[in-house]
C-alpha positions as a Markdown table, in Angstrom:
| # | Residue | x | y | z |
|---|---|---|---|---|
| 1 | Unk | -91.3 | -48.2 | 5.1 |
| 2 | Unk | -91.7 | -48.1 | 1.1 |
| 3 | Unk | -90.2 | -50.9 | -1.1 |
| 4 | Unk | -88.7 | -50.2 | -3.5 |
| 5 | Unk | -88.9 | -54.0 | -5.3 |
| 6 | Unk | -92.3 | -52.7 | -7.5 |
| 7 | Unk | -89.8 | -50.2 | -8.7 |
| 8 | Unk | -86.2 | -51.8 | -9.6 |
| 9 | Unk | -85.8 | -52.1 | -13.3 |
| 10 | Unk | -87.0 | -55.1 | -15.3 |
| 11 | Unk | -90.2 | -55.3 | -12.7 |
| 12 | Unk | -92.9 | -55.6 | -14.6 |
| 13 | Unk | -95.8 | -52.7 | -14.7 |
| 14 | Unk | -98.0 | -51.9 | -11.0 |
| 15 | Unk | -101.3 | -51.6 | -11.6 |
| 16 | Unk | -102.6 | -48.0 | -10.5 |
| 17 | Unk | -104.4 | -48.8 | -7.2 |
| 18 | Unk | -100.7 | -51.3 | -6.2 |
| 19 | Unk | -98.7 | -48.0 | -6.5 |
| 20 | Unk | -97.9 | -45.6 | -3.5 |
| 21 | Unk | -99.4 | -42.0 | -3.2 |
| 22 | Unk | -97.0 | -39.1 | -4.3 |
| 23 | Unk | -97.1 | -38.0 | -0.4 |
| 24 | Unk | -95.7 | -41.8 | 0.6 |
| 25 | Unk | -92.9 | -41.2 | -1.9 |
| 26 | Unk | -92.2 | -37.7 | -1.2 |
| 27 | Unk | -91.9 | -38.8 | 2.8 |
| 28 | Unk | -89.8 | -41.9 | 1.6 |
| 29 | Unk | -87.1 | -39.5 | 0.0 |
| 30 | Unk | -87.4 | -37.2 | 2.7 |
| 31 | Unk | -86.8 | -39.4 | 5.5 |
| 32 | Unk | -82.7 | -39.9 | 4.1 |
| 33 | Unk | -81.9 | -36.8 | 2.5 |
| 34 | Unk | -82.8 | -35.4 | 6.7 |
| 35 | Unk | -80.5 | -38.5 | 8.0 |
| 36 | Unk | -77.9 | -37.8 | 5.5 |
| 37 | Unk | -77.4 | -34.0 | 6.5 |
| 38 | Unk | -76.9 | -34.7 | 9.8 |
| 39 | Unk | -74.5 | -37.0 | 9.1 |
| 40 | Unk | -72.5 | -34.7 | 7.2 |
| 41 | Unk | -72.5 | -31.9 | 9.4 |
| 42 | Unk | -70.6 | -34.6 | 11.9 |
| 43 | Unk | -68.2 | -35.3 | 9.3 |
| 44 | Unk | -64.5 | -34.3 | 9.9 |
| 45 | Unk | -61.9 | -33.4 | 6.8 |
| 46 | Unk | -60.4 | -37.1 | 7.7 |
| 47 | Unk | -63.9 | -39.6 | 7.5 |
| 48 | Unk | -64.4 | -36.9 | 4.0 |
| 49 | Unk | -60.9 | -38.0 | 2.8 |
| 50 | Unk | -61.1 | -41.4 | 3.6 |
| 51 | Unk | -60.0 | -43.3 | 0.6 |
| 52 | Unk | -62.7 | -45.5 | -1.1 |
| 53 | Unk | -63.4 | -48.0 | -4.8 |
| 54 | Unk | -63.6 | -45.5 | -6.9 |
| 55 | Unk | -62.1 | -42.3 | -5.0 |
| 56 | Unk | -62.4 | -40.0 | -1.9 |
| 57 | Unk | -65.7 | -40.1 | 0.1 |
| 58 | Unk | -66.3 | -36.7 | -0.3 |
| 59 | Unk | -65.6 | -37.3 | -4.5 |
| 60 | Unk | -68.5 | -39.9 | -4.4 |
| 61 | Unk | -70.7 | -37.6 | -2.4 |
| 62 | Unk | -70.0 | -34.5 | -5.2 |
| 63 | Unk | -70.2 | -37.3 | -7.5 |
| 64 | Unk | -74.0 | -38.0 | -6.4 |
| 65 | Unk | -74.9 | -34.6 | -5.7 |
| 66 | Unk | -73.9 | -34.0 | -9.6 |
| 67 | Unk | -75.8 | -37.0 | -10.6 |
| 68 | Unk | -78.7 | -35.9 | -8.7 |
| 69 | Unk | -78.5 | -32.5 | -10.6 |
| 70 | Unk | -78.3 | -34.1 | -13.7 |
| 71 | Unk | -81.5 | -36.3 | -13.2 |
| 72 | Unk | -83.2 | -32.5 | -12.0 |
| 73 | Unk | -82.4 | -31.0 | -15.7 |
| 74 | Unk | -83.8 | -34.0 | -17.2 |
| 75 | Unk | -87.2 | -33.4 | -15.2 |
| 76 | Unk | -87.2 | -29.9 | -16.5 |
| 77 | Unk | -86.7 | -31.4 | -20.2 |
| 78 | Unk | -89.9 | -33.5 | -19.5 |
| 79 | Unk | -91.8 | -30.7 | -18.2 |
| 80 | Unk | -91.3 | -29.1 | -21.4 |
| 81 | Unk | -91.9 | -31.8 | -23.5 |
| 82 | Unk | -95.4 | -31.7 | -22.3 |
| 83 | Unk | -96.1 | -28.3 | -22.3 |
| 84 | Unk | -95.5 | -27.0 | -19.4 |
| 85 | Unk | -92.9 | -23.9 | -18.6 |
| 86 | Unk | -89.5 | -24.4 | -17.1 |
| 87 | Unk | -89.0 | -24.4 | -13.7 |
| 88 | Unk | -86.6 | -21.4 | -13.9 |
């Protein structure tokens, strides 16, 4: 399992060699996005409607899907800034 400690804000800077490989990170992310969707396909109307903090469960989970999204258009941004062609 990755930590994620190197990586919470206010950590100070990994040297290159103490980082982990883009294939350990892209298997890190994988690993809940595959729980998570099993999960939901389980889910009924009720557990989705279940009231929470700050809203419904299923408002927090459009919530984060639109956060998610968000965080996507601001990796196309960089992509430009550096040259390269949108992702579109």
């Amino acid at each position: 399992m990755v930590s994620a400690a190197p990586y919470i804000w206010g950590s100070e800077a990994l040297a290159a060699d103490k980082g982990i490989t883009l294939t350990e990170l892209l298997a890190a992310l994988e690993a809940p996005q595959t729980n998570l969707l099993k999960i939901l396909d389980t889910m009924s109307e009720a557990e989705l409607a279940k009231e929470l903090k700050s809203g419904t469960l299923a408002e927090q989970l459009e919530f984060m899907a639109w956060h998610e999204g968000y965080h996507i258009g601001q990796l196309g941004l960089l992509r430009r800034l550096v040259g390269r062609e949108g992702a579109v």
